[in-house]
PDB file as gemmi writes it, atoms N, CA and C in Angstrom:
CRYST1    1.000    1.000    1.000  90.00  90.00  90.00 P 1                      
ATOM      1  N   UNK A   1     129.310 108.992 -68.786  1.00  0.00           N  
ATOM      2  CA  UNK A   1     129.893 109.907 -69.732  1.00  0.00           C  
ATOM      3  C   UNK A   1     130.026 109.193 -71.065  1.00  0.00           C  
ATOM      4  N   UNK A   2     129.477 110.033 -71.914  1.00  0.00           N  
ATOM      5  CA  UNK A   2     129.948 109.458 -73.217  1.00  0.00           C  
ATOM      6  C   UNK A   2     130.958 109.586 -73.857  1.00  0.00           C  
ATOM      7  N   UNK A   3     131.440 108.660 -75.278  1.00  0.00           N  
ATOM      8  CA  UNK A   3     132.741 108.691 -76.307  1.00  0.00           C  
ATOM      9  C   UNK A   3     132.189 109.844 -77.112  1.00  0.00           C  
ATOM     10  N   UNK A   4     133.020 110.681 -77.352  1.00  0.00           N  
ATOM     11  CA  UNK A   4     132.914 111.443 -79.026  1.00  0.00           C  
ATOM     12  C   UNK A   4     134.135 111.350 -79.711  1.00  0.00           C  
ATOM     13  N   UNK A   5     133.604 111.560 -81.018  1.00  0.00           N  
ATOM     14  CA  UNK A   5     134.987 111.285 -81.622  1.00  0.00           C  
ATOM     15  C   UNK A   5     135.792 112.844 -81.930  1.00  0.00           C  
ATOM     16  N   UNK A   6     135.276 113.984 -81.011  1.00  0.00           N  
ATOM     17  CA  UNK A   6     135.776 115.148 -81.443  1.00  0.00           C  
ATOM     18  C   UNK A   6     137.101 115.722 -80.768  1.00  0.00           C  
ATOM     19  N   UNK A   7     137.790 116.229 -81.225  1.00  0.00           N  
ATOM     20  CA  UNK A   7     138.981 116.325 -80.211  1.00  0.00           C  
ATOM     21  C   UNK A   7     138.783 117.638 -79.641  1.00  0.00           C  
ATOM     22  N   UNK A   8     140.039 117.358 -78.567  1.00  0.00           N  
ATOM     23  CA  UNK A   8     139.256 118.644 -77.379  1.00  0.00           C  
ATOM     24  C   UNK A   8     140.052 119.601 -77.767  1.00  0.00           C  
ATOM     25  N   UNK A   9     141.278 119.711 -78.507  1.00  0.00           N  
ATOM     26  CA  UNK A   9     142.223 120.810 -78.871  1.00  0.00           C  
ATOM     27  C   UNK A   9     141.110 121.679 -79.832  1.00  0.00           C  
ATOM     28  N   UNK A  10     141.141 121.232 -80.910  1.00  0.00           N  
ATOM     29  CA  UNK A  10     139.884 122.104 -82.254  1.00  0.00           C  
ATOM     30  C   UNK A  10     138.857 122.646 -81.664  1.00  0.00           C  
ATOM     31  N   UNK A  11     138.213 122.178 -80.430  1.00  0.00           N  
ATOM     32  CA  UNK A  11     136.903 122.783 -79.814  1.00  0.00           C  
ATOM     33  C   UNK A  11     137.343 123.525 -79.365  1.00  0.00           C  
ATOM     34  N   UNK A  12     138.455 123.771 -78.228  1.00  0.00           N  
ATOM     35  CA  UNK A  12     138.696 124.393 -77.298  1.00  0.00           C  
ATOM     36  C   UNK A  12     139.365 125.871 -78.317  1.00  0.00           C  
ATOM     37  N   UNK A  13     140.364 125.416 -79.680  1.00  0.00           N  
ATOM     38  CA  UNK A  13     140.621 126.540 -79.896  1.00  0.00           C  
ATOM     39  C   UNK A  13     139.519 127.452 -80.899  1.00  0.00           C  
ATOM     40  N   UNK A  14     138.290 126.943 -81.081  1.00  0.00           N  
ATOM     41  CA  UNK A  14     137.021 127.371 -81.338  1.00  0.00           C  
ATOM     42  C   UNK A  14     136.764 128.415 -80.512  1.00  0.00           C  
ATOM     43  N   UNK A  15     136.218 127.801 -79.652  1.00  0.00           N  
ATOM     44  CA  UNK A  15     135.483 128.900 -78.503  1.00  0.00           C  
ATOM     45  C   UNK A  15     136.311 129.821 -77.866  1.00  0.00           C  
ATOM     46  N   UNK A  16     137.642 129.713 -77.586  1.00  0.00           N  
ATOM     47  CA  UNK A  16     138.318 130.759 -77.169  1.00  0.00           C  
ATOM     48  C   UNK A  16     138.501 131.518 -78.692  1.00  0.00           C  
ATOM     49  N   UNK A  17     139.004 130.920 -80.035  1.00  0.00           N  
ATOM     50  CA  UNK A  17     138.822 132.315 -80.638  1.00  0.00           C  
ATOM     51  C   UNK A  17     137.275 133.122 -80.935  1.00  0.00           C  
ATOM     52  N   UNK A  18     136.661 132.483 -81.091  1.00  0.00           N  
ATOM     53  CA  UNK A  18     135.150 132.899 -81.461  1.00  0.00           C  
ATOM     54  C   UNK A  18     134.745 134.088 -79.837  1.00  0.00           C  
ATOM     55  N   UNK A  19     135.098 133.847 -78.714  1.00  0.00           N  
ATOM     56  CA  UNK A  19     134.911 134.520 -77.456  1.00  0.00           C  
ATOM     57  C   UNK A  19     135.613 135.648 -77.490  1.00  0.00           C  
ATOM     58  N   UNK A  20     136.919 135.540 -78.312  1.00  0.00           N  
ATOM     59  CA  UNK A  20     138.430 136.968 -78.542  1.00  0.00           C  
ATOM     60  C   UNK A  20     137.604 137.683 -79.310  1.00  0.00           C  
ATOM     61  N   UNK A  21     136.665 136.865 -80.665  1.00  0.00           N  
ATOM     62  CA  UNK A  21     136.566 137.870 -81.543  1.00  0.00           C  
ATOM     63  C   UNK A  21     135.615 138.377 -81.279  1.00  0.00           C  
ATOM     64  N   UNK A  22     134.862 138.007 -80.351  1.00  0.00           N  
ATOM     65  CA  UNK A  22     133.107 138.551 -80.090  1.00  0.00           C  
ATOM     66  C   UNK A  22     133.110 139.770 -79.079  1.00  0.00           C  
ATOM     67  N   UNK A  23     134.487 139.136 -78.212  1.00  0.00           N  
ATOM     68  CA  UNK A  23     134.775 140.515 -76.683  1.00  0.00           C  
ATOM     69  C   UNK A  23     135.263 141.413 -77.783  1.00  0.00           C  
ATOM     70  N   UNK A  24     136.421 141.336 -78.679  1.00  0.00           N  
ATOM     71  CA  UNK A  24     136.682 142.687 -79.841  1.00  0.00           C  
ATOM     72  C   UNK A  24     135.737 143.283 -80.306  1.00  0.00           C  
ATOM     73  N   UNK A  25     135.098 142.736 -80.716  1.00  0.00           N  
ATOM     74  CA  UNK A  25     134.293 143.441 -81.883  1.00  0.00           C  
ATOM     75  C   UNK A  25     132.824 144.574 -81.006  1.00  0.00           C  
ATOM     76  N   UNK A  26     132.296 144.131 -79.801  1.00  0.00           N  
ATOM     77  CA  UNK A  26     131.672 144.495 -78.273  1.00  0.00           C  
ATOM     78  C   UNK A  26     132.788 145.936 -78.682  1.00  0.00           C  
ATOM     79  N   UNK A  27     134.003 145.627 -78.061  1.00  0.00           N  
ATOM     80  CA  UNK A  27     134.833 147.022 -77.475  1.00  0.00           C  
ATOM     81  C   UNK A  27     134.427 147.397 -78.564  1.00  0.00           C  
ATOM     82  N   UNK A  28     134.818 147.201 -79.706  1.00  0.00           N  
ATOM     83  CA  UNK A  28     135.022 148.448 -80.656  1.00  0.00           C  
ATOM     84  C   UNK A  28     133.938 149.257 -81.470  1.00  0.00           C  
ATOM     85  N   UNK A  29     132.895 148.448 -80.550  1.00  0.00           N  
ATOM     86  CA  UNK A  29     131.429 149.279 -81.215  1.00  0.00           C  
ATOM     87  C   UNK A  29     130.877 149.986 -79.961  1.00  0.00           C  
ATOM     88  N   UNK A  30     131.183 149.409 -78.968  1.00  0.00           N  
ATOM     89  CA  UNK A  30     130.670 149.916 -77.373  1.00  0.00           C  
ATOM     90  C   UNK A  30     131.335 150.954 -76.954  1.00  0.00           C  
ATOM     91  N   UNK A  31     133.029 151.109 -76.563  1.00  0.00           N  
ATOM     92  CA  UNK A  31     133.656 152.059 -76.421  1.00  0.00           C  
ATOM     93  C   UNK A  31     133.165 153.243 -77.354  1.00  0.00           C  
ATOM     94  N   UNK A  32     133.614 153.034 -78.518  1.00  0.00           N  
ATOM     95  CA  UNK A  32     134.031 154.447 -79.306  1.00  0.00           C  
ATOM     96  C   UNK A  32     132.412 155.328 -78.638  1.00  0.00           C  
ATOM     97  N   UNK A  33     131.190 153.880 -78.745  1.00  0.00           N  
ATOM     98  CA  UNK A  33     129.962 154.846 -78.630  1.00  0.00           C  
ATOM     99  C   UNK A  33     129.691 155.729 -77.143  1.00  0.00           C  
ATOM    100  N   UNK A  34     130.435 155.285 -76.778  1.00  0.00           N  
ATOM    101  CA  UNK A  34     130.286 155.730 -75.083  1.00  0.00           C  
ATOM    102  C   UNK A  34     131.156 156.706 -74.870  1.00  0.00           C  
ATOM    103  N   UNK A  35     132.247 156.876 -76.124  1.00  0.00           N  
ATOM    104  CA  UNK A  35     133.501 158.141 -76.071  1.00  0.00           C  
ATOM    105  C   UNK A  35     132.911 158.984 -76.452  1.00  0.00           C  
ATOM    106  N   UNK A  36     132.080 158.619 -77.504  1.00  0.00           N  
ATOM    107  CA  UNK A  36     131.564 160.300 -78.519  1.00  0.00           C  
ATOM    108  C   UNK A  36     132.482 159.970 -79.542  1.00  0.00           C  
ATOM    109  N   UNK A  37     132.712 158.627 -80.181  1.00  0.00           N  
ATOM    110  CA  UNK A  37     133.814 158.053 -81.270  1.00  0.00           C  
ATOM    111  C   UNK A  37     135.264 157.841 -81.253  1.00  0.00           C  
ATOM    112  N   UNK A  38     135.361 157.493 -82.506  1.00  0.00           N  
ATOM    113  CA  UNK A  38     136.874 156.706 -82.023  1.00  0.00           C  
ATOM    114  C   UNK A  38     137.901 157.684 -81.116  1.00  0.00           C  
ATOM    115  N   UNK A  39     138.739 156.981 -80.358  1.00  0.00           N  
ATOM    116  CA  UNK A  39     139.894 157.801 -80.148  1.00  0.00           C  
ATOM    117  C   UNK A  39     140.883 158.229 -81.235  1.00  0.00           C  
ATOM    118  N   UNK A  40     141.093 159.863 -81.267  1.00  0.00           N  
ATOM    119  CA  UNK A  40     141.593 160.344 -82.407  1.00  0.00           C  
ATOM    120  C   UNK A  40     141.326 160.655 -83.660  1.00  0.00           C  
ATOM    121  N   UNK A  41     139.913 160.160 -83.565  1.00  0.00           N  
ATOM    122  CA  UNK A  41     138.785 161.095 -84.569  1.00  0.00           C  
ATOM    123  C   UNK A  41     138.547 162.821 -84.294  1.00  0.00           C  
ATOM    124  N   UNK A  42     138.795 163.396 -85.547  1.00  0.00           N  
ATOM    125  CA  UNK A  42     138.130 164.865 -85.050  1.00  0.00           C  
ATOM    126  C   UNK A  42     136.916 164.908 -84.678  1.00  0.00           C  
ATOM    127  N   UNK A  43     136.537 165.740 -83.471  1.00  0.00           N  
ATOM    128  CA  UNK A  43     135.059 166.087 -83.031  1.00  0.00           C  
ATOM    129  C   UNK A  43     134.131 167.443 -83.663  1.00  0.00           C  
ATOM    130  N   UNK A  44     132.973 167.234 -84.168  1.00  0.00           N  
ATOM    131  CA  UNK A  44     132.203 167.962 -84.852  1.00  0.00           C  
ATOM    132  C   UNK A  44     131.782 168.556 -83.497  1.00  0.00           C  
ATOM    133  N   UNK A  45     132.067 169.972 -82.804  1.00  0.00           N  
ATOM    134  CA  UNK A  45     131.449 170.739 -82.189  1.00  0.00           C  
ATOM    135  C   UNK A  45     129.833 170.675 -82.199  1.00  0.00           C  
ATOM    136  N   UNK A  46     128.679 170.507 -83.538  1.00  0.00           N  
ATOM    137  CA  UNK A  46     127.365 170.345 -83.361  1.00  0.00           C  
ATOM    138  C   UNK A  46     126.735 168.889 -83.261  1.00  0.00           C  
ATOM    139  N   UNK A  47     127.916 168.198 -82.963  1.00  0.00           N  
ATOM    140  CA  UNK A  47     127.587 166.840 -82.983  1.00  0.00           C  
ATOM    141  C   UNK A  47     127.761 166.406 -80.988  1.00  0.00           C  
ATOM    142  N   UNK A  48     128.271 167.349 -80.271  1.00  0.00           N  
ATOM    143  CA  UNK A  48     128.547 167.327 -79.089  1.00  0.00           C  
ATOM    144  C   UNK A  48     126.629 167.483 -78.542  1.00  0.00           C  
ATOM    145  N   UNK A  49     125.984 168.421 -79.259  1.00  0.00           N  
ATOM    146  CA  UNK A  49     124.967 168.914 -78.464  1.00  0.00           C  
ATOM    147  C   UNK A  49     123.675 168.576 -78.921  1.00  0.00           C  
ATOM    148  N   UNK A  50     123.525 167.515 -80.177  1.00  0.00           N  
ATOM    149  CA  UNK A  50     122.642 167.019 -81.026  1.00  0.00           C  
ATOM    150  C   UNK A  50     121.968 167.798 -81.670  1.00  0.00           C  
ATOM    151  N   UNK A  51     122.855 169.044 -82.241  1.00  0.00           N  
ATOM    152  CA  UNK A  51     122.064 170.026 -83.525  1.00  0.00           C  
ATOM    153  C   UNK A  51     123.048 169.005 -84.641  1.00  0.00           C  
ATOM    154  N   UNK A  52     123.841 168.372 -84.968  1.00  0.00           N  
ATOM    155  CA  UNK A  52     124.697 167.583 -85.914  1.00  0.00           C  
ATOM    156  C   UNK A  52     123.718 167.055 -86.830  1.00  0.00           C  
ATOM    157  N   UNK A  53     123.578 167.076 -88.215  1.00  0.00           N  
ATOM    158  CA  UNK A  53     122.559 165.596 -89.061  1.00  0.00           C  
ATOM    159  C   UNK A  53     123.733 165.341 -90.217  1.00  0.00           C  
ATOM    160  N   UNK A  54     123.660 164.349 -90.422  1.00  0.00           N  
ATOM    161  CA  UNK A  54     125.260 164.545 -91.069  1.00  0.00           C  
ATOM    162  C   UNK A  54     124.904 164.385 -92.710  1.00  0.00           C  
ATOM    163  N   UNK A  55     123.691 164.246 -92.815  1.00  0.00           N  
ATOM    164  CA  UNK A  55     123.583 164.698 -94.207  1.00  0.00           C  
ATOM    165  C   UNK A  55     123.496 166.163 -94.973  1.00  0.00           C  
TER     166      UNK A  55                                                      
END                                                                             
């Protein structure tokens, strides 16, 4: 095994936040798309049946 001179606290709180923010950011683009959008967004009735173009 080798020496590094890196400490294990700064790494460790690296990858666990970088892993929090990567599982967040997943939900909040994955869910809403799998709901039909956010929770508590109004729903466009022609957007249910893909006549919707939103321009």
């Amino acid at each position: 095994m080798s020496h590094t001179d890196t400490l294990f606290l700064p790494t460790m709180l690296a990858v666990v936040l970088s892993t929090t923010l990567f599982v967040m950011s997943m939900a909040f683009i994955v869910i809403p798309y799998a709901m039909g959008g956010h929770p508590g967004e109004p729903r466009v009735p022609a957007a249910q049946n893909g006549q919707f173009h939103p321009t």
